[in-house]
gemmi code that builds the backbone of each chain (N, CA, C; Angstrom):
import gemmi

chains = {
    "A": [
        ("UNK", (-6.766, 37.774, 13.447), (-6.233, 36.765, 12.537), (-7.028, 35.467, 12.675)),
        ("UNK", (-7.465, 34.996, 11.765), (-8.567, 33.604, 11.377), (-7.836, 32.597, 12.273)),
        ("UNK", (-6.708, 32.569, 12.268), (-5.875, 31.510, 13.242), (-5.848, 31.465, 14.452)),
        ("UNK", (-6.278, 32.545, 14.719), (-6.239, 33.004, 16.093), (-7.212, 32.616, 16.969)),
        ("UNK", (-8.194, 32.641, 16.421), (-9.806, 32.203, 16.891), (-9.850, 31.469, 17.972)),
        ("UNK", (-10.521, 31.426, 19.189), (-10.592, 30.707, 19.847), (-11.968, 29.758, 20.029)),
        ("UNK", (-11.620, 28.457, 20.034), (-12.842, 27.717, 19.847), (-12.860, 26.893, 21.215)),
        ("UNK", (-13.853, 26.721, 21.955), (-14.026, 26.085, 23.163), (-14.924, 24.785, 23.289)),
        ("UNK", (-14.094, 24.022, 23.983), (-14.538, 22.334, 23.592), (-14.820, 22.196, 25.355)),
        ("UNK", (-15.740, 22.079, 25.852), (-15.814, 21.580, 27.279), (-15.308, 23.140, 27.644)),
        ("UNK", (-14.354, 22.558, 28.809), (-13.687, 23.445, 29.554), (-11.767, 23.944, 29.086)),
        ("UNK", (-12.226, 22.835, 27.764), (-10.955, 23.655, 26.930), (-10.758, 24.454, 26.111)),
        ("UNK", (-10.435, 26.060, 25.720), (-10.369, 26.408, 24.635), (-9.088, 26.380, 24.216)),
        ("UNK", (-8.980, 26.598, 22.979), (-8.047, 26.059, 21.416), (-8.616, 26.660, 20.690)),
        ("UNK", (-6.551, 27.123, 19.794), (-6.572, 27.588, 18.435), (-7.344, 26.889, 17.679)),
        ("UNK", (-7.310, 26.979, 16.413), (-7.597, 26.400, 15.301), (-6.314, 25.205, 15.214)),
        ("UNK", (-4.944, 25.920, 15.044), (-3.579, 24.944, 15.465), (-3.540, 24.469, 15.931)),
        ("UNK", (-4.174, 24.442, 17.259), (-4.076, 23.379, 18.573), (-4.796, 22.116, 18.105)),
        ("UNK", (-6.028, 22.719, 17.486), (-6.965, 21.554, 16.920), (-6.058, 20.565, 15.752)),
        ("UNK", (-5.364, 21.429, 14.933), (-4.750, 20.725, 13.765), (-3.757, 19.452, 14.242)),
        ("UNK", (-2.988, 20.489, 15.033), (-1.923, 19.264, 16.030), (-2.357, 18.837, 16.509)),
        ("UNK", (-3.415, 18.356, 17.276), (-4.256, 16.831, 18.085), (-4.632, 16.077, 16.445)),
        ("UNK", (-5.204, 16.823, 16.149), (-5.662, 15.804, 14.152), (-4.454, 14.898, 14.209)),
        ("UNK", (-3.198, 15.935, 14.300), (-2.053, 14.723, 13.374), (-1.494, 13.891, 14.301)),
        ("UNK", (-1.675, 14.159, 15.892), (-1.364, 13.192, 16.668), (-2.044, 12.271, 16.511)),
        ("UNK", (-3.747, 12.552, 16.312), (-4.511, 11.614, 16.466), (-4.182, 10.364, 14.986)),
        ("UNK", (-3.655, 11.123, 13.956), (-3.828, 10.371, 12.696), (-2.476, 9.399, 12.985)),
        ("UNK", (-1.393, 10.138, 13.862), (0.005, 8.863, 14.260), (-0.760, 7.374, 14.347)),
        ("UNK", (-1.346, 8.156, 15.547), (-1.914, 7.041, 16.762), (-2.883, 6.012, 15.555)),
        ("UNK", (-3.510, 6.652, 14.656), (-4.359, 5.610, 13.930), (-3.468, 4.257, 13.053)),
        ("UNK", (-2.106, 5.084, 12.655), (-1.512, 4.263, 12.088), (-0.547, 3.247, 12.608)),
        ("UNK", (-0.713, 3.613, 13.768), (-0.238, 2.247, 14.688), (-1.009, 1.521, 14.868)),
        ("UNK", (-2.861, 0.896, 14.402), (-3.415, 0.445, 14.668), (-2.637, -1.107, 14.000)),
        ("UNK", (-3.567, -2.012, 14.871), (-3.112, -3.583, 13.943), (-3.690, -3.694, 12.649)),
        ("UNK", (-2.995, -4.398, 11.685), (-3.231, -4.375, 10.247), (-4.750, -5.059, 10.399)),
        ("UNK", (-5.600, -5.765, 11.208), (-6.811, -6.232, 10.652), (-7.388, -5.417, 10.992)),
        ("UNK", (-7.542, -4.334, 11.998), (-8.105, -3.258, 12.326), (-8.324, -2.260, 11.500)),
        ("UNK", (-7.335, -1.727, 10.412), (-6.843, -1.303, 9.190), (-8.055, -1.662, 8.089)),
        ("UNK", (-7.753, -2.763, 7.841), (-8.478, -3.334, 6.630), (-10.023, -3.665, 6.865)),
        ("UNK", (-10.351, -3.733, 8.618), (-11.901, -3.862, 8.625), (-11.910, -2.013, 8.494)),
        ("UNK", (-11.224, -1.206, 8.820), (-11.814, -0.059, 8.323), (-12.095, 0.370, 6.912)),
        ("UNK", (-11.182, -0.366, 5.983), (-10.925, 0.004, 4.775), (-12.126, -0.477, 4.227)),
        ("UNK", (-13.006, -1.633, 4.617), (-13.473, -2.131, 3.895), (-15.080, -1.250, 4.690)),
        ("UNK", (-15.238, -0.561, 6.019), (-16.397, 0.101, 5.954), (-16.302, 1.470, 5.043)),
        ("UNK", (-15.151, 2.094, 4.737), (-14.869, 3.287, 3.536), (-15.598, 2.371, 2.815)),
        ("UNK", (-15.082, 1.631, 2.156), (-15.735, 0.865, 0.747), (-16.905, 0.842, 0.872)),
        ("UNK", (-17.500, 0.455, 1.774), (-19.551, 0.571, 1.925), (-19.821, 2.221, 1.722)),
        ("UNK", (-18.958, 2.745, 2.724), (-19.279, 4.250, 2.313), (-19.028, 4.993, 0.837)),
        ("UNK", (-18.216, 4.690, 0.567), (-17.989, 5.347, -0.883), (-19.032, 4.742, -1.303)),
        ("UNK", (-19.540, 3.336, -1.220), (-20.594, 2.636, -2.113), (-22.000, 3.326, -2.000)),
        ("UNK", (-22.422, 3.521, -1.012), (-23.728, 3.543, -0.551), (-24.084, 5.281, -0.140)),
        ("UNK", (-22.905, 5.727, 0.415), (-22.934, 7.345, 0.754), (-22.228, 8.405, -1.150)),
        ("UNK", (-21.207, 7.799, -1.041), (-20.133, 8.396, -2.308), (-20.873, 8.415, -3.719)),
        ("UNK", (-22.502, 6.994, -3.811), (-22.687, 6.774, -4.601), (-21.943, 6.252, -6.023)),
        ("UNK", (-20.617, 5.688, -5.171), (-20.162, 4.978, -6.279), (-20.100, 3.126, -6.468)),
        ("UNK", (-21.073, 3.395, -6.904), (-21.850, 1.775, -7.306), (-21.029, 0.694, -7.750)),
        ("UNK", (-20.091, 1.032, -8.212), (-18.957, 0.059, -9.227), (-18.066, -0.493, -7.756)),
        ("UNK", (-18.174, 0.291, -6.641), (-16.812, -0.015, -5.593), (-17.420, -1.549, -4.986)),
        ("UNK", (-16.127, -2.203, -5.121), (-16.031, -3.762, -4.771), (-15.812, -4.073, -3.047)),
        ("UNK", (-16.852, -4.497, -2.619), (-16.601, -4.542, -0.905), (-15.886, -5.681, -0.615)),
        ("UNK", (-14.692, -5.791, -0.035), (-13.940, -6.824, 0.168), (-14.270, -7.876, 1.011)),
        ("UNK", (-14.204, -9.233, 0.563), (-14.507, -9.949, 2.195), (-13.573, -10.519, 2.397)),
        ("UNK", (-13.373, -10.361, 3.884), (-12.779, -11.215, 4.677), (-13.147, -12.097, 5.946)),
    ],
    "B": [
        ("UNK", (-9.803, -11.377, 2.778), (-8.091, -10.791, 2.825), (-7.533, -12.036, 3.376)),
        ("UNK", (-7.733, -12.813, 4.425), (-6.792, -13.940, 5.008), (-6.620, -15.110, 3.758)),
        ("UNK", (-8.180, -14.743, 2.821), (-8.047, -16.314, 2.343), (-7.625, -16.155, 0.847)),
        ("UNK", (-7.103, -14.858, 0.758), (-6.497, -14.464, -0.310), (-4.866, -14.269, -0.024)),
        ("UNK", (-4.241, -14.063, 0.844), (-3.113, -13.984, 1.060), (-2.785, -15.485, 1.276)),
        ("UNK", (-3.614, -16.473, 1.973), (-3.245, -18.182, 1.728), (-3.414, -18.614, 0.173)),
        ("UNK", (-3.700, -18.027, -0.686), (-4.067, -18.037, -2.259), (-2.519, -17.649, -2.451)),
        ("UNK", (-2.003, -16.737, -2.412), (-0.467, -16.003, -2.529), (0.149, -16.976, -2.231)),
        ("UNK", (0.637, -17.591, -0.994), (0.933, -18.319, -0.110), (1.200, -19.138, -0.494)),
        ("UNK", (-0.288, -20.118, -1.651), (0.202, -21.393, -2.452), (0.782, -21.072, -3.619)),
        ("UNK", (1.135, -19.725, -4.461), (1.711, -19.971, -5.397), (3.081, -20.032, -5.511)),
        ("UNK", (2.974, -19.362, -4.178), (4.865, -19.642, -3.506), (5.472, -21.194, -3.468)),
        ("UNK", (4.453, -21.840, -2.585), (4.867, -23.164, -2.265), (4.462, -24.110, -3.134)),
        ("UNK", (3.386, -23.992, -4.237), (3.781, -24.326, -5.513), (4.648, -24.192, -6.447)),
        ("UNK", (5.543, -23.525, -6.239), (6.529, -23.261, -7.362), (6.155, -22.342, -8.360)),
        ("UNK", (4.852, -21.682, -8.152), (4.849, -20.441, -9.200), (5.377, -19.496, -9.415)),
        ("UNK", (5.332, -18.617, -8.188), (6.554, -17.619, -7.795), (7.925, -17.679, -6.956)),
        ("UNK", (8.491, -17.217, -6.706), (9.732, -17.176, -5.878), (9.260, -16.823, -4.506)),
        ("UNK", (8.554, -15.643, -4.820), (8.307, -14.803, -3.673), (7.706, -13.615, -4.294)),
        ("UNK", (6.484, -12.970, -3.093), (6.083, -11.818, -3.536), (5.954, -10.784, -1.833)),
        ("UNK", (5.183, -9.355, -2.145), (5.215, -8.672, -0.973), (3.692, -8.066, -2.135)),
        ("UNK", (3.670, -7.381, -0.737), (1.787, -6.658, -0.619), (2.822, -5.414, -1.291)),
        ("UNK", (2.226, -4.708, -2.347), (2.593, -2.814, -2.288), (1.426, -2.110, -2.523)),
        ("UNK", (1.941, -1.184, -3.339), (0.826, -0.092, -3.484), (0.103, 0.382, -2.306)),
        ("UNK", (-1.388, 0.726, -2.014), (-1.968, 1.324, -1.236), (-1.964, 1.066, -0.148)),
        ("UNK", (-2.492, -0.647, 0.019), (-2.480, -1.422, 1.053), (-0.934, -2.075, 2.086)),
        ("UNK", (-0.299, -1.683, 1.457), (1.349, -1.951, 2.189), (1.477, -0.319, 2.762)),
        ("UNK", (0.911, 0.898, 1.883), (0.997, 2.272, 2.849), (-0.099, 2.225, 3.919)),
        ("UNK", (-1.033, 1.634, 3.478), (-1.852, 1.445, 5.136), (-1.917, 0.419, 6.037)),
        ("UNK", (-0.757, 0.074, 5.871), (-0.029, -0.939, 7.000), (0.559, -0.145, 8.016)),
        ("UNK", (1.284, 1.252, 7.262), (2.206, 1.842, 7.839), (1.471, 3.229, 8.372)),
        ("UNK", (0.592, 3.461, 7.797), (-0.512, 5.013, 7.649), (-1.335, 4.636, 8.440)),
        ("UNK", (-2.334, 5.741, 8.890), (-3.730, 6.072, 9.133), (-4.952, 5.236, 8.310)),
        ("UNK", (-5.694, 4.582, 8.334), (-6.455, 3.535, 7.491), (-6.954, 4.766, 6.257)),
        ("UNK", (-7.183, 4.566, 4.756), (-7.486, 5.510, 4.157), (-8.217, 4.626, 2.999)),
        ("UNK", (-9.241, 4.821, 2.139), (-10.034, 4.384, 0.897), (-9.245, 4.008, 0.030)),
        ("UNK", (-9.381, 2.787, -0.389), (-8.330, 2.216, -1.501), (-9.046, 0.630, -2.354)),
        ("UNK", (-8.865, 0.855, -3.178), (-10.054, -0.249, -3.922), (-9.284, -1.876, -4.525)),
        ("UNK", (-8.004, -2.190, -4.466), (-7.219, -3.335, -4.740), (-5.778, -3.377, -4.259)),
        ("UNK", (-6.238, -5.028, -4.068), (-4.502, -4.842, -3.427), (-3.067, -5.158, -4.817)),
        ("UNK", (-2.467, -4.593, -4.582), (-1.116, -4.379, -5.850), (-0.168, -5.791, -4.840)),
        ("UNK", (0.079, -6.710, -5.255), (1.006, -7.445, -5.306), (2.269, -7.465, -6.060)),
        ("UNK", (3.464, -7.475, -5.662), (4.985, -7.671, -6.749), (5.237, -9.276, -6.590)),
        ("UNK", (5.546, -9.662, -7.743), (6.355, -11.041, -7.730), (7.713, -11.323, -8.311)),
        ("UNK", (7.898, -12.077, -7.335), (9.753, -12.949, -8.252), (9.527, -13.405, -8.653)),
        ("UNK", (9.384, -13.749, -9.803), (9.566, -15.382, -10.852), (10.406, -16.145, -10.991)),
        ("UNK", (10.262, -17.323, -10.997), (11.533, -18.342, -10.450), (12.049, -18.250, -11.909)),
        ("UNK", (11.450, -18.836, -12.885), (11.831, -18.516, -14.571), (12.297, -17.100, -14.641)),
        ("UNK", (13.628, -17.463, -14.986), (14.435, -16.113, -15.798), (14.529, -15.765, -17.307)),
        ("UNK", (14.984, -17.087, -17.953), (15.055, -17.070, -19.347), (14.205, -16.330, -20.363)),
        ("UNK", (13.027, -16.797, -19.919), (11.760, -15.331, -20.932), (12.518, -14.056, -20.290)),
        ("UNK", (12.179, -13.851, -18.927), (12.324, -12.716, -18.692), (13.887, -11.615, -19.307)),
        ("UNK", (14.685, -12.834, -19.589), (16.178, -11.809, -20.100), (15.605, -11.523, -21.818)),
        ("UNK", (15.011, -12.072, -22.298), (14.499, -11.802, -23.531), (13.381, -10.583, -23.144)),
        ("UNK", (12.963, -9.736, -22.720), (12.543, -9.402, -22.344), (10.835, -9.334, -22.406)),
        ("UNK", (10.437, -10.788, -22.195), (9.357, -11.341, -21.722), (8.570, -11.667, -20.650)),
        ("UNK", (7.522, -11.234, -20.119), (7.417, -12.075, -18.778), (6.204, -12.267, -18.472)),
        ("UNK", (6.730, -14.113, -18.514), (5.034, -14.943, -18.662), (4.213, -15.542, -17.336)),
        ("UNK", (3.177, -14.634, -17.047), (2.408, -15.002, -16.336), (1.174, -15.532, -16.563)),
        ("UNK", (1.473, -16.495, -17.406), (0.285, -17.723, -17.678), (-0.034, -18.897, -17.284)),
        ("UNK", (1.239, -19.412, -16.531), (1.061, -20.485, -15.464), (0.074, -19.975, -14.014)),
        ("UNK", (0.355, -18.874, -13.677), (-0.235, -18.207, -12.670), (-1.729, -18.000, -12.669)),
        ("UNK", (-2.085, -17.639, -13.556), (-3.140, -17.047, -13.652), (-3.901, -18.214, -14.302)),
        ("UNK", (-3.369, -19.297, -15.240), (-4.049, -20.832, -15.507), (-4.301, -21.088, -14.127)),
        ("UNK", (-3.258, -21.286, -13.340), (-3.641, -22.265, -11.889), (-4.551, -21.064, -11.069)),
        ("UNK", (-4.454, -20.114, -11.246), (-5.851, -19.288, -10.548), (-7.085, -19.204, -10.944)),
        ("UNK", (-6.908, -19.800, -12.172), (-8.706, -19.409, -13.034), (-9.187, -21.120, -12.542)),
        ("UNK", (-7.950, -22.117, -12.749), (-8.516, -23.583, -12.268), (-8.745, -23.551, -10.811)),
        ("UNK", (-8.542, -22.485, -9.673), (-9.490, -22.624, -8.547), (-10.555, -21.816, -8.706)),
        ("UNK", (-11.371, -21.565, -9.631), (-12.469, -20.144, -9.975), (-12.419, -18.900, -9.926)),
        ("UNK", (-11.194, -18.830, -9.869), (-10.794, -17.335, -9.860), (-11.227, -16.286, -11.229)),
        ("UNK", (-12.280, -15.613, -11.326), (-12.637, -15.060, -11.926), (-12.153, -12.882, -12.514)),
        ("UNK", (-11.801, -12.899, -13.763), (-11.662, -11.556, -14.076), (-12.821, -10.641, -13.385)),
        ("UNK", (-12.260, -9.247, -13.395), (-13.467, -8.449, -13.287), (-12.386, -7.016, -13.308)),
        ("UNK", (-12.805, -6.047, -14.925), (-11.756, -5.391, -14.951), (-10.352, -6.091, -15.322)),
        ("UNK", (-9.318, -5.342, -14.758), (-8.025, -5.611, -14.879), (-7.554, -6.419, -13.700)),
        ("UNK", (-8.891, -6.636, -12.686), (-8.583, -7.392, -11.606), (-8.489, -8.897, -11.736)),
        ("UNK", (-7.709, -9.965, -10.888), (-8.190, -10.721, -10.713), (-8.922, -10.868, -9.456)),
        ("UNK", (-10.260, -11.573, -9.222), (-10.999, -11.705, -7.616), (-10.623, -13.203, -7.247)),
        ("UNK", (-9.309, -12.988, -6.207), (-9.222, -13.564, -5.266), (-10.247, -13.635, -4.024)),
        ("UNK", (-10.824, -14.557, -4.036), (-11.602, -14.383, -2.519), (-12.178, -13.331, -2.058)),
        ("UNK", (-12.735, -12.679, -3.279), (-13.226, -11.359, -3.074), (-12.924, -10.189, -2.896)),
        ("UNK", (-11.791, -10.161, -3.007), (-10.454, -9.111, -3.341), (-9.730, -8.744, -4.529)),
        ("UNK", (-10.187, -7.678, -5.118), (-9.738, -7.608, -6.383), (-7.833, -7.349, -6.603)),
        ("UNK", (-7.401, -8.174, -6.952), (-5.832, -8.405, -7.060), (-5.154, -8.232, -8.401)),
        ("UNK", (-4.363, -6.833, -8.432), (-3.464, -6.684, -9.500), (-1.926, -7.557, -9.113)),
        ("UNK", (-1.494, -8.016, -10.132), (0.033, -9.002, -10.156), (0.677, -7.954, -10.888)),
        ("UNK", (1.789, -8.081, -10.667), (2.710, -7.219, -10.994), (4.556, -7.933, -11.285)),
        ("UNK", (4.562, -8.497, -12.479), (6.217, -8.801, -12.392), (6.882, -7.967, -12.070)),
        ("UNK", (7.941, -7.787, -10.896), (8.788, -6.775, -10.413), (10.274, -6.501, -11.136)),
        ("UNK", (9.923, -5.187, -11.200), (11.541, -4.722, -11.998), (12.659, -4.801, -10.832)),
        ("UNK", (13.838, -3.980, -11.402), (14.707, -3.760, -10.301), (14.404, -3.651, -8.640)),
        ("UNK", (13.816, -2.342, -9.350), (13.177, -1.370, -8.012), (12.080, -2.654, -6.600)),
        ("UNK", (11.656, -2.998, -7.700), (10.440, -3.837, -7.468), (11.276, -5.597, -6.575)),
        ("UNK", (11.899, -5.947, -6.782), (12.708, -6.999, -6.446), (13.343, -6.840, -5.375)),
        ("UNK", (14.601, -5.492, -5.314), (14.762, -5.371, -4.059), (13.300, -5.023, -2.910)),
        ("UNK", (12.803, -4.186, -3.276), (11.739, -4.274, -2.352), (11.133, -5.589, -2.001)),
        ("UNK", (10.506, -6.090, -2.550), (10.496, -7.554, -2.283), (11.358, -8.370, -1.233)),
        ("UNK", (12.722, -8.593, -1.290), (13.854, -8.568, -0.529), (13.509, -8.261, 0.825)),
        ("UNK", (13.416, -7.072, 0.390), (14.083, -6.559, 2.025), (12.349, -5.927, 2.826)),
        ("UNK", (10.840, -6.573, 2.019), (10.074, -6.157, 2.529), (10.176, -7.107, 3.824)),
        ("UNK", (8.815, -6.835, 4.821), (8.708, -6.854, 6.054), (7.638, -8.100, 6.160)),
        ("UNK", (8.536, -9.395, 7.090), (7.663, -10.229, 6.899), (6.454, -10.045, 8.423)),
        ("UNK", (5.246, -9.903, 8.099), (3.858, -9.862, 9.132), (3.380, -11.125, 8.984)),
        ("UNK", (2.337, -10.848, 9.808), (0.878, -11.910, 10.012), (-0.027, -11.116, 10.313)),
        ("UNK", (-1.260, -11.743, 9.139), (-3.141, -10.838, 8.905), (-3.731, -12.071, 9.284)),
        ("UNK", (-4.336, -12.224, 10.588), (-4.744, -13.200, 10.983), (-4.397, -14.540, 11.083)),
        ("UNK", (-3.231, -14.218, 11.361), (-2.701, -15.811, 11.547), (-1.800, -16.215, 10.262)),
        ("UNK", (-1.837, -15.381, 9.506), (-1.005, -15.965, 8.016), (-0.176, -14.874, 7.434)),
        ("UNK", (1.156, -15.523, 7.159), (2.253, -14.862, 6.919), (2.246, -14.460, 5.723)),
        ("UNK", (2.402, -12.947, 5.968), (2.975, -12.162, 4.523), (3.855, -11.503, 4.404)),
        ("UNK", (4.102, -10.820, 3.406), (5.178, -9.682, 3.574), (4.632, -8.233, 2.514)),
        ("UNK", (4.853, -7.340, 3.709), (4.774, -5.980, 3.109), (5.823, -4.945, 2.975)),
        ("UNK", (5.899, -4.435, 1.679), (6.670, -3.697, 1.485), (7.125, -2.217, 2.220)),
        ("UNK", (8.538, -2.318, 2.866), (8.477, -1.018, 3.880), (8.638, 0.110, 3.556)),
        ("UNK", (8.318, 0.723, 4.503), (7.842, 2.119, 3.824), (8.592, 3.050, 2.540)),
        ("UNK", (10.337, 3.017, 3.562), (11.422, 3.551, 2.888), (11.251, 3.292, 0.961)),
        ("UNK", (11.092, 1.983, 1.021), (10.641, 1.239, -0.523), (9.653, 2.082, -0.988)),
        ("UNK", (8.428, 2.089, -0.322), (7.211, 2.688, -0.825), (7.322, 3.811, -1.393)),
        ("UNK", (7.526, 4.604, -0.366), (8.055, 5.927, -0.874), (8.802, 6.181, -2.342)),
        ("UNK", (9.679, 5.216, -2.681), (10.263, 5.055, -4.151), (9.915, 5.016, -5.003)),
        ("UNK", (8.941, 4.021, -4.640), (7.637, 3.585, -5.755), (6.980, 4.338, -5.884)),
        ("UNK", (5.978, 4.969, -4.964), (5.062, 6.243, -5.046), (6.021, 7.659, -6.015)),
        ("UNK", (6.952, 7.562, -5.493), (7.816, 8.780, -6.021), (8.352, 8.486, -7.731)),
        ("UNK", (8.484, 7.840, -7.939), (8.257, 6.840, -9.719), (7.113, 6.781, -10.196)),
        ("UNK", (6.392, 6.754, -9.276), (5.108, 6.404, -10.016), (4.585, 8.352, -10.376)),
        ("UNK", (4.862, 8.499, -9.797), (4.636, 10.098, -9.880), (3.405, 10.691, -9.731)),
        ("UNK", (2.278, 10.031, -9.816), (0.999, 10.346, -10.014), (0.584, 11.423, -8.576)),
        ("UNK", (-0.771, 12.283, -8.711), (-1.146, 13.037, -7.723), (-1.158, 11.799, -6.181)),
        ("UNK", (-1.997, 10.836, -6.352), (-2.369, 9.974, -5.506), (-0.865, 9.429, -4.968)),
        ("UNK", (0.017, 9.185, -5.846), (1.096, 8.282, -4.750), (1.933, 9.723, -4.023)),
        ("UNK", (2.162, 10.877, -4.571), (2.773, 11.616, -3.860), (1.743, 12.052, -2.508)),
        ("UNK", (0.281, 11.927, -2.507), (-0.340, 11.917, -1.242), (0.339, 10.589, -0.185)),
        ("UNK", (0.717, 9.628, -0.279), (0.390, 8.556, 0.052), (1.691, 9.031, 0.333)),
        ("UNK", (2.858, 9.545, -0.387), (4.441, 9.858, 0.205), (4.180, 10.798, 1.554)),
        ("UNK", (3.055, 11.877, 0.927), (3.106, 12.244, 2.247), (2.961, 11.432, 3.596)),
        ("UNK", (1.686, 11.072, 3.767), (0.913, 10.690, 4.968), (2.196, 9.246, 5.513)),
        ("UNK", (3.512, 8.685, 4.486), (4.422, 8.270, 4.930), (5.044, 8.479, 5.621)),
        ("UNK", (5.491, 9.447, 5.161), (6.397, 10.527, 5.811), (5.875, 11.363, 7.500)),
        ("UNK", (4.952, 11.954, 6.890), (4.408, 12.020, 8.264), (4.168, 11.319, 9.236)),
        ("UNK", (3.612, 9.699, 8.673), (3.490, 9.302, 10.273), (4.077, 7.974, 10.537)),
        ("UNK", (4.972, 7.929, 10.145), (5.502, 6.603, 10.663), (7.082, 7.058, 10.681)),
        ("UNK", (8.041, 5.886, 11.389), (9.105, 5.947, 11.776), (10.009, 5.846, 9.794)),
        ("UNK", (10.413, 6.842, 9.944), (11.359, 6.412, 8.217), (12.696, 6.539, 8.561)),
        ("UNK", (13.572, 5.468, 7.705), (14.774, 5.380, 7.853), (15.606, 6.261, 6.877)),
        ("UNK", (15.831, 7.500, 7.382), (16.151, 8.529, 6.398), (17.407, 7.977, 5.573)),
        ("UNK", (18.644, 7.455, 6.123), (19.784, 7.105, 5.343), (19.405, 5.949, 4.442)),
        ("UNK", (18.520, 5.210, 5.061), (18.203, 3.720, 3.980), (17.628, 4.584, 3.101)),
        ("UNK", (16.301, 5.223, 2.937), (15.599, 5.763, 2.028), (16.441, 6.780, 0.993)),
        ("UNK", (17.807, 7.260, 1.743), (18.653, 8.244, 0.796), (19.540, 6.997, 0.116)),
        ("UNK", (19.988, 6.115, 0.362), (20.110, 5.192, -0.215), (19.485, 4.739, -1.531)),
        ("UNK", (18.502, 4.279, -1.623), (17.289, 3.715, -2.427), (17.254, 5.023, -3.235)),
        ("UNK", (17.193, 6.003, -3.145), (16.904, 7.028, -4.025), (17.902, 7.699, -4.661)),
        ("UNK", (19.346, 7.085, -3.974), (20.142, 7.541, -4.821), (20.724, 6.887, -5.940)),
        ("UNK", (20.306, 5.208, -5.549), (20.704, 3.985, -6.572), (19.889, 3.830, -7.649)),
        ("UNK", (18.528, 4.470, -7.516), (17.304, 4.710, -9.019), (17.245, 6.005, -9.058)),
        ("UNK", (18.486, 6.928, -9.362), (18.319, 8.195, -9.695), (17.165, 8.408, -9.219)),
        ("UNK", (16.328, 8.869, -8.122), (15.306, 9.370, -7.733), (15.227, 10.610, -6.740)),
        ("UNK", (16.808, 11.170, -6.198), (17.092, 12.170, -5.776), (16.319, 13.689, -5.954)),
        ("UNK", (16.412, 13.727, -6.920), (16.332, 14.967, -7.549), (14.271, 15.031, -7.386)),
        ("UNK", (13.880, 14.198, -7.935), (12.282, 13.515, -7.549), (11.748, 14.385, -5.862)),
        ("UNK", (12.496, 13.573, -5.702), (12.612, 13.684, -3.825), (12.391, 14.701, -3.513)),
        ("UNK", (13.575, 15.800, -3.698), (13.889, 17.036, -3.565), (12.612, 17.935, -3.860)),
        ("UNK", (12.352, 17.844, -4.879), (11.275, 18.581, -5.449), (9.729, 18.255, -4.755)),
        ("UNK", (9.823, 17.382, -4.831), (8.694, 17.151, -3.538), (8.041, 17.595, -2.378)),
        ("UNK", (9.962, 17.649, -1.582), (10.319, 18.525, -0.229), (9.798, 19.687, -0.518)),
        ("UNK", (10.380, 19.970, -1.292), (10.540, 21.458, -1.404), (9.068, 22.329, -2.052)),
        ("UNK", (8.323, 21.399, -2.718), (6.603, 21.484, -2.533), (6.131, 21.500, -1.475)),
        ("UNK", (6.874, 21.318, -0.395), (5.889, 21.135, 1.272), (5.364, 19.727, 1.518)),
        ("UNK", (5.703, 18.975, 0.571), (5.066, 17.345, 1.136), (6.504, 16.959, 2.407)),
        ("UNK", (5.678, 16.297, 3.576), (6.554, 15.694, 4.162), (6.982, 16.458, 5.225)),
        ("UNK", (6.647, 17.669, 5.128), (7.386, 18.543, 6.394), (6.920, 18.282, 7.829)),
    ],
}
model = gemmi.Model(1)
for chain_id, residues in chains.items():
    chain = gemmi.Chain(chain_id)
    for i, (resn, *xyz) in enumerate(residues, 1):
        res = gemmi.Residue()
        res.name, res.seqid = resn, gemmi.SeqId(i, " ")
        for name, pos in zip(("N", "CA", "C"), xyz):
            atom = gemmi.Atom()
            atom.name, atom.element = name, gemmi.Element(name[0])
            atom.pos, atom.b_iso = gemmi.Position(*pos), 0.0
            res.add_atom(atom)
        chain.add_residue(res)
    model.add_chain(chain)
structure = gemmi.Structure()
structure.add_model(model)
structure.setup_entities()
């Protein structure tokens, strides 16, 4: 079963699941960050969509 | 962002608005995982009622006293300080949220963002693919006040919304 797979990181191996559930712990933990921490990320997405995404029109925020 | 929320700030203590709160994208990534989002959505109270019971609502004082600090169009935006800013007169829905949003500080300067429970309402009204993502990643990761939020959704008929949602797998 594809789920089943075992993938080995260091001296840990892990499901595919195991991996998914650290993702969404990890994504908690992001959203407890402080709101300026937040928005300086938001605004390196914005370079990325700009410059990687190729979307030229995206407005880089300053703060 | 700081010197645009002190822009907000004076239209309060000018007498333009009553009061406003951050929503849309940027009030869910207050509460979320940081995620790509291109303007911030502001709600406002308007101290003037009278247009508004006619069912008018004039935001031309606002946007006069924003173009007289150089505040320039671009799109449907206005650029605050380099931040493209949609205004938004708030309905019902939109007012209490306002109310009972969450007053912060972004570097030193006080705002208020709309909490989640709210958000979720809005996103769930708004109906679009993008706000029911944004219900999710709510739901998932932050603390929600399930009885307040059954509340709110039961006073804008939005129950049934809800449900269907769940029951798509968002939120589990």
């Amino acid at each position: 079963m594809e789920g089943e797979r075992k993938i080995v990181i260091d001296e840990r191996v892990l499901r595919r699941r195991d991996l998914f559930e650290e993702e969404e712990v990890a994504r908690r933990g992001r959203a407890k960050l402080p709101f300026e921490e937040k928005i300086k990320i938001l605004i390196d997405l914005q370079k990325l969509a700009r410059d990687w995404g190729g979307k030229k029109d995206v407005i880089i925020w300053e703060i | 962002m700081k010197k645009t929320l002190k822009v907000l700030n004076e239209l309060r203590e000018k007498g333009l608005i009553q009061d406003y709160a951050i929503g849309g994208a940027i009030a869910a990534l207050r509460w979320t995982e940081p995620f790509f989002t291109q303007d911030l959505d502001i709600y406002i109270l308007l101290k003037e009622v009278d247009d508004e019971e006619k069912g008018l609502v004039v935001l031309s004082p606002i946007y006069e006293y924003l173009k007289s600090k150089g505040y320039v169009w671009k799109a449907h935006w206005i650029m605050i300080e380099g931040v493209p800013v949609d205004i938004f007169p708030a309905d019902p829905l939109e007012k209490e949220a306002i109310k009972q949003a969450k007053e912060v500080e972004y570097e030193g300067v006080k705002t208020k963002v709309i909490v989640p429970e709210y958000l979720i309402a809005l996103f769930l009204r708004a109906g679009r693919n993008k706000d029911r993502r944004k219900i999710e990643m709510l739901l998932e990761q932050c603390q929600i006040d399930r009885g307040r939020l059954q509340r709110i959704l039961s006073q804008y008929g939005l129950d049934e919304k809800f449900r269907e949602l769940e029951e798509k797998g968002y939120g589990r």
